[in-house]
C-alpha positions in Angstrom: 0.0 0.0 0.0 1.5 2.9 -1.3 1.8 6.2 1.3 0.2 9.5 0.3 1.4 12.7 1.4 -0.7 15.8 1.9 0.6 18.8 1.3 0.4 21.8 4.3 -2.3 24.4 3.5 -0.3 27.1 1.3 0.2 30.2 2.8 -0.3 33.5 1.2 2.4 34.7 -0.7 4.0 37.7 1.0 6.4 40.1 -0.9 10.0 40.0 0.5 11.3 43.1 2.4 14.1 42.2 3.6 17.6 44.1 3.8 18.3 44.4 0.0 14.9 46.2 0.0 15.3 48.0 2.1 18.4 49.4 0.8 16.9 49.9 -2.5 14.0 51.8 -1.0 16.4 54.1 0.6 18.6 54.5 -2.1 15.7 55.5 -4.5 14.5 57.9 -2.4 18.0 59.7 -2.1 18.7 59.5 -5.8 15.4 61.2 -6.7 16.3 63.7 -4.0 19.4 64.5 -5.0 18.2 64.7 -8.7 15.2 67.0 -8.0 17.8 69.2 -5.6 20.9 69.4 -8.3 18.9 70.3 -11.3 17.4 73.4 -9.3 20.4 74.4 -7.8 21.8 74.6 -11.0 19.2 76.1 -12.3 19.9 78.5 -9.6 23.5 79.4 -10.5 24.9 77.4 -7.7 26.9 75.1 -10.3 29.4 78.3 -10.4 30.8 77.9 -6.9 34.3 77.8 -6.5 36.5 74.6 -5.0 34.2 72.1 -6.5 31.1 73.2 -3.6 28.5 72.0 -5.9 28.1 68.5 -4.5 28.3 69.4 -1.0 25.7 72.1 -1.6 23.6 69.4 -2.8 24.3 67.3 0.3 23.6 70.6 2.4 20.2 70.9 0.5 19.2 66.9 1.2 20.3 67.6 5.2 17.8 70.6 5.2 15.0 68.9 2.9 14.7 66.2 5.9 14.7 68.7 8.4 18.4 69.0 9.2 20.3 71.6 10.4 23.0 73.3 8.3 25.0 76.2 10.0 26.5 79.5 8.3 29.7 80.4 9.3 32.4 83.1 8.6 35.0 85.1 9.7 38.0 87.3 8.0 40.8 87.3 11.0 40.7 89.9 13.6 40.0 93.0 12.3 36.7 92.1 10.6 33.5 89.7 11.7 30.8 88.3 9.9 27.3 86.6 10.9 24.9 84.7 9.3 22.5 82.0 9.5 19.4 80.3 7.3 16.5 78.8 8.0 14.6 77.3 5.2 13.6 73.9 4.0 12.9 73.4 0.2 10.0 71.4 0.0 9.9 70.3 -3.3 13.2 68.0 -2.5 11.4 66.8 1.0 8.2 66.4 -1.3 10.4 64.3 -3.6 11.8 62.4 -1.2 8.7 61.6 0.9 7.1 60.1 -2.1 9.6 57.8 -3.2 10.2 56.5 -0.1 6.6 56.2 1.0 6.0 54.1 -2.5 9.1 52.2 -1.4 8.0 51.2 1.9 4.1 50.3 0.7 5.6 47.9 -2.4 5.6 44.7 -0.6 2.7 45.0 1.6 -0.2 45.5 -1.3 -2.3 43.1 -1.6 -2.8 42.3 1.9 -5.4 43.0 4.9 -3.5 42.4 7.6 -0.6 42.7 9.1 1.3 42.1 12.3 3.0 45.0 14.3 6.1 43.1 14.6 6.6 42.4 10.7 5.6 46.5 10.1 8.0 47.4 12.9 10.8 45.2 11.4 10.5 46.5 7.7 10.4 49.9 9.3 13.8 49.3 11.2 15.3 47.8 8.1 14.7 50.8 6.0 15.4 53.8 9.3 19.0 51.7 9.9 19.6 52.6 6.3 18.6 55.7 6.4 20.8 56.9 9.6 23.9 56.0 7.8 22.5 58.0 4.8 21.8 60.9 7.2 25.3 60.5 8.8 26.8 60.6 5.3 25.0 63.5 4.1 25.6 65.4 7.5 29.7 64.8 6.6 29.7 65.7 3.5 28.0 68.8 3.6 30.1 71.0 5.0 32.7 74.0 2.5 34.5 77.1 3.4 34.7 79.6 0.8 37.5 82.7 0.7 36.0 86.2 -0.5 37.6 89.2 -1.3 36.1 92.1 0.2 36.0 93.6 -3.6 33.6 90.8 -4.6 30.9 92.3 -2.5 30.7 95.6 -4.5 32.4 97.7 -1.9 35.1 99.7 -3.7 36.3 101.2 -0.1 36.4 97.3 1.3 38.4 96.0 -1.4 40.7 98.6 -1.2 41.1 98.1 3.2 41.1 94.6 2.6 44.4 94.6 0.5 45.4 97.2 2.7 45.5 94.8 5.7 45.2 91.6 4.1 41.7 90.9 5.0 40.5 87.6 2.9 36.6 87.0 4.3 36.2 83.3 4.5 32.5 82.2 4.7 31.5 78.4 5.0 28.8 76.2 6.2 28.4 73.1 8.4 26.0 70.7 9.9 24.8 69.8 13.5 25.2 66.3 13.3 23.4 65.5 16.3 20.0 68.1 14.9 20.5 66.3 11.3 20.2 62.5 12.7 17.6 63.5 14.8 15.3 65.3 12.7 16.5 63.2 9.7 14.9 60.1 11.7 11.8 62.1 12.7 11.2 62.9 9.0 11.4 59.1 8.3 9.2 58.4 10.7 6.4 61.0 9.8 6.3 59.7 6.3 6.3 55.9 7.0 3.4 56.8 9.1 1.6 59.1 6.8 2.1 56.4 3.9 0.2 53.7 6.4 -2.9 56.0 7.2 -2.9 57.3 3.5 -3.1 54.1 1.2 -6.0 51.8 1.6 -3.8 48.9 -0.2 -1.8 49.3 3.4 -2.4 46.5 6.1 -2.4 47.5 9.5 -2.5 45.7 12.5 -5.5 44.5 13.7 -5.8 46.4 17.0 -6.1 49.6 14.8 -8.3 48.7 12.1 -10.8 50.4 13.9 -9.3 54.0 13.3 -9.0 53.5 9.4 -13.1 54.5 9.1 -11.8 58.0 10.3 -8.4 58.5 9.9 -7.9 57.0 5.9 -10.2 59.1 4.3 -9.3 62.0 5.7 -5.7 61.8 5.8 -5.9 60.8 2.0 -8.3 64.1 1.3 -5.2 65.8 2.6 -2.5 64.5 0.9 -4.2 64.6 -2.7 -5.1 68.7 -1.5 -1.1 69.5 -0.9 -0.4 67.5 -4.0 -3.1 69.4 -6.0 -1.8 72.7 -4.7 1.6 71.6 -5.8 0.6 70.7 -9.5 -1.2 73.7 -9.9 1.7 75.8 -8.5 3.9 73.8 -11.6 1.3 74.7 -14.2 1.5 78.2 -13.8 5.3 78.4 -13.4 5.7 76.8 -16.6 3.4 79.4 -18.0 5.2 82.1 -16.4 8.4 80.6 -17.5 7.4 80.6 -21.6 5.4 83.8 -21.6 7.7 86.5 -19.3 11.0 85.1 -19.5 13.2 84.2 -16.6 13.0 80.8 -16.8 15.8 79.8 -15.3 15.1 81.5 -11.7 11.3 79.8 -12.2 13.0 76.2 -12.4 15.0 76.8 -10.2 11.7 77.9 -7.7 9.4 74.6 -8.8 12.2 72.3 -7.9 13.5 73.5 -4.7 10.3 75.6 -3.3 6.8 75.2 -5.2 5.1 73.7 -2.2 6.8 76.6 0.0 4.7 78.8 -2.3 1.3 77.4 -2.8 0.9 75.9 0.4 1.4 79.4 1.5 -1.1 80.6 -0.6 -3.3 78.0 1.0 -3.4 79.2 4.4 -3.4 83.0 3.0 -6.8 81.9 1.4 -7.7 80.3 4.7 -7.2 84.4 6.0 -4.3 83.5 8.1 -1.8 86.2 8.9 2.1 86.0 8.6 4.5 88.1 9.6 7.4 89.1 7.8 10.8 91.2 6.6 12.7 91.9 4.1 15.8 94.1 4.3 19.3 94.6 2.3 19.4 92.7 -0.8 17.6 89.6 -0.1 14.7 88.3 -2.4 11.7 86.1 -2.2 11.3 83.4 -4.9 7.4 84.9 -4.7 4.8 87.1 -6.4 6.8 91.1 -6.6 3.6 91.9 -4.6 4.6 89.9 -0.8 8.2 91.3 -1.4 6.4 95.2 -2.2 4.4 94.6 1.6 7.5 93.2 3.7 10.3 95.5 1.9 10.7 98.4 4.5 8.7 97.9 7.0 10.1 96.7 10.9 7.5 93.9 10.6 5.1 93.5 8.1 1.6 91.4 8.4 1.0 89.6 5.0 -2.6 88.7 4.5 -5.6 89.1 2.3 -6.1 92.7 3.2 -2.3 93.5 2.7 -1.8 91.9 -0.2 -5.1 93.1 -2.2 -3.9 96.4 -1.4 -1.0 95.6 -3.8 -3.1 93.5 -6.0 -6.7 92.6 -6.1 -6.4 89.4 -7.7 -5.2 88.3 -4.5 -8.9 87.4 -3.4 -9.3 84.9 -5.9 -7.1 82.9 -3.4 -10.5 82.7 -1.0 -12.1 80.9 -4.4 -9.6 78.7 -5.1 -9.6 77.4 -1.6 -13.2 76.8 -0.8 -13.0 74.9 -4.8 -10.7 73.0 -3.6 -11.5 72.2 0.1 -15.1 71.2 -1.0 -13.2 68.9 -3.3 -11.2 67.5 -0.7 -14.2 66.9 1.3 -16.1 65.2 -1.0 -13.5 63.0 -2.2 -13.1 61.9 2.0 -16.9 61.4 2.2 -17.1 58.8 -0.6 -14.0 57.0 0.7 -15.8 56.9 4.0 -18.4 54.3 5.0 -21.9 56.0 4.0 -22.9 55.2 7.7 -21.0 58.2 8.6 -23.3 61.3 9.0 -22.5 64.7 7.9 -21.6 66.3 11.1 -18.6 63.3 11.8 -17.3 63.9 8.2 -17.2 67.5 9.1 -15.5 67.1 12.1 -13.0 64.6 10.4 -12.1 67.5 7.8 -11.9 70.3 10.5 -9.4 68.0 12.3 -7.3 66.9 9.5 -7.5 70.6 7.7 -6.0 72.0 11.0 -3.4 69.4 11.8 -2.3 70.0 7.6 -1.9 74.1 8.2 -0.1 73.3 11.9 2.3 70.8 9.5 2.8 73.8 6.9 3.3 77.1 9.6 6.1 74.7 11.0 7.7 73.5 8.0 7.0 76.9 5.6 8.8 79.7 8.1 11.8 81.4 6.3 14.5 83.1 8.3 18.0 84.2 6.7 20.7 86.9 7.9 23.7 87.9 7.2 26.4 90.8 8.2 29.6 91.8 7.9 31.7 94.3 10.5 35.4 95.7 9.6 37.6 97.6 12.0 34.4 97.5 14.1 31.9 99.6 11.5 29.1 97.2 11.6 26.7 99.0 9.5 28.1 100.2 6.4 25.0 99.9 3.7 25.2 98.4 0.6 25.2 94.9 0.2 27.2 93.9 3.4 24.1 93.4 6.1 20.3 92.1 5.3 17.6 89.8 7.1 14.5 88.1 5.9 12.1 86.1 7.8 8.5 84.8 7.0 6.8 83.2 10.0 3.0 82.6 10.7 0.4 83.4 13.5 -0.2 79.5 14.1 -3.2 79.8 16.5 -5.5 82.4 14.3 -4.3 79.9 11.2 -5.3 76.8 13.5 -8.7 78.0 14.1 -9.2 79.3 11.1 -8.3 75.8 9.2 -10.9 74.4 12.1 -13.9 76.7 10.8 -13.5 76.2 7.1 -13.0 72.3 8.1 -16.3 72.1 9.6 -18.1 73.7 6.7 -16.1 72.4 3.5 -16.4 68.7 5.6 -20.2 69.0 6.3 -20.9 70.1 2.7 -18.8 67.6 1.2 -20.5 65.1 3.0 -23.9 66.0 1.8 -22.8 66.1 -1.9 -21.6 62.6 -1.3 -24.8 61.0 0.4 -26.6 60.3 -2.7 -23.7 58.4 -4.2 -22.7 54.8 -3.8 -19.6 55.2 -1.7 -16.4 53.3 -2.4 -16.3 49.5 -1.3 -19.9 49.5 -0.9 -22.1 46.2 -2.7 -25.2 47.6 -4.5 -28.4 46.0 -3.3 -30.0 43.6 -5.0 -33.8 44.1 -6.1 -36.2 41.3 -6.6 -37.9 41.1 -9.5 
């Protein structure tokens, strides 16, 4: 009698993610970083630097895109001083990045329903191991000093005091190692996150299933809002760039700061209030009208008000937001189950619209200063001393986000009530 064997139940076929992966996942996401960061510094004019700095300028952008810290630094021996420091993050590189990376990470799990802590926490450590040594990497390469002569800065008087005593300004940068890993991880950590409440293809585990009815829907709403923005914002600086010229300064703004400029405009719409300066020789890569209301003034409140006073187009930004909102409403009321009344989706939006502006007044502030002193004269015109700093009123843009959440959420969640709602079965009738 011959014996029979019986094969063990198949399990479902589960997508590796394993160290190789994981590096690939990484590596992706700092290539199209990197890519997205050189082409608009170059595009810039950065590709001129002396010493061969354009790399580590590139590195310096990537440590900033995550949230890293790069610091200024100068000086030009003892008889002169200089000071400086920058605070911006270009958020079409950490747009970039977050994409690939959330794709990455979301590969092998498709296809699946559930899955355990442990395995999401493993692929998770996998990829953030990675990533560390990619942050430490970055934070070491990004560092340059650059020598100056006092000529170069358009000061005949300067030049001329600077041969006299053999001044040669040397102005670098650096990076907090410490603030990049940190931050760098953070980052990581935000977008892995976001990327799990975002897709519904994403398993979770199943003690928080019961948060994807809320949370899904309206974090997706949000995400395809700031990518909306983003695509608009590239639409009209490609038309700019074929009808008025300049097009190398707008490339150079879509790839290292379009969502610094539309999402912007999307709390301005919201009639939020930011507070800025400009002084010296600085620019904004922004509309002439927000540099005309923060040029010469201590501080300067930019809002609807201000900024209509310089051009009344400016309050088609109220249109396109409530357009768009009410989109982004409607879109998280049909992913949502159509148990879910009209007062829940409207809290849902206020909540998520008002966490999404908190996210943009943190990541969207602009600060940047610079000065230079010789034989003590610390204020000598010209191009030798200017600030610039862009930073919102959080609170009065958190409530605001909160009102316009409630009504754009409870609207949007009438409009979808008549619809069949994704993922639900039509009912049968018996004939």
């Amino acid at each position: 009698m011959g014996r029979v064997s019986v094969a063990p139940p198949s399990r479902p076929a589960v997508a590796a993610h394993g160290w190789v992966q994981a590096l690939a996942v990484v590596l992706a996401g700092l290539l199209a970083m990197a890519v997205v960061a050189a082409l608009g510094l170059w595009a810039a004019g950065a590709a001129d630097l002396p010493d061969g700095a354009f790399p580590r300028v590139v590195a310096a952008t990537l440590v900033t895109a995550v949230g890293g810290t790069v610091e200024l630094s100068g000086n030009a021996g003892g008889l002169a001083e200089s000071d400086a420091g920058l605070t911006v993050i270009p958020l079409s590189v950490t747009l970039t990045g977050a994409l690939v990376l959330a794709a990455g990470f979301l590969r092998p799990l498709r296809h699946r329903a559930v899955a355990g802590a442990r395995e999401l926490a493993g692929w998770a450590a996998r990829i953030a191991v990675l990533w560390l040594v990619a942050l430490l990497v970055l934070a070491f390469t990004a560092r340059q000093t650059f020598t100056l002569s006092l000529g170069d800065l358009g000061q005949d008087v300067l030049g001329d005091l600077g041969d006299l005593f053999g001044i040669s300004p040397e102005i670098g940068f650096t990076t907090d190692v410490v603030a990049t890993v940190f931050f760098g991880l953070l980052w990581l950590a935000g977008v892995l996150v976001l990327a799990l409440l975002v897709s519904r293809g994403a398993p979770l585990p199943g003690r928080l299933l019961r948060f994807q009815e809320s949370v899904r829907p309206a974090a997706y709403a949000m995400v395809v809002l700031l990518l909306v923005y983003v695509g608009l914002g590239v639409v009209i600086g490609l038309v700019v760039a074929a009808t008025r010229g300049h097009a190398a300064e707008t490339f150079a703004v879509i790839l290292l700061g379009m969502p610094n400029l539309v999402w912007f405009a999307l709390t301005i719409g919201l009639g939020a209030t930011w507070n800025g300066r400009v002084d010296g020789p600085f620019g904004l890569p922004m509309p002439h009208v927000l540099d005309e209301v923060l040029r010469g003034k201590e501080v300067a409140e930019v809002n609807l008000g201000t900024l209509a006073e310089q051009d009344g187009r400016v309050w088609w930004l109220i249109v396109v937001d409530a357009v768009l909102l009410l989109a982004a409403a409607f879109v998280m009321a049909r992913r949502s189950p159509a148990r879910i009344r009209a007062w829940q989706h409207a809290v849902h939006m206020a909540v998520a619209l008002a966490l999404t502006v908190l996210m943009i007044c943190l990541v969207g502030r602009i600060s940047a200063h610079y000065g230079l002193s010789v034989l003590g004269i610390g204020d000598l015109g010209g191009d030798l001393a200017g600030e610039l700093f862009l930073r919102p009123e959080v609170w009065g843009a958190f409530g605001l986000a909160l009102l316009w959440g409630l009504v754009t959420g409870f609207l949007g969640g009438l409009l979808a009530r008549p619809l069949r709602h994704r993922g639900e079965v039509p009912a049968r009738t018996e004939g």
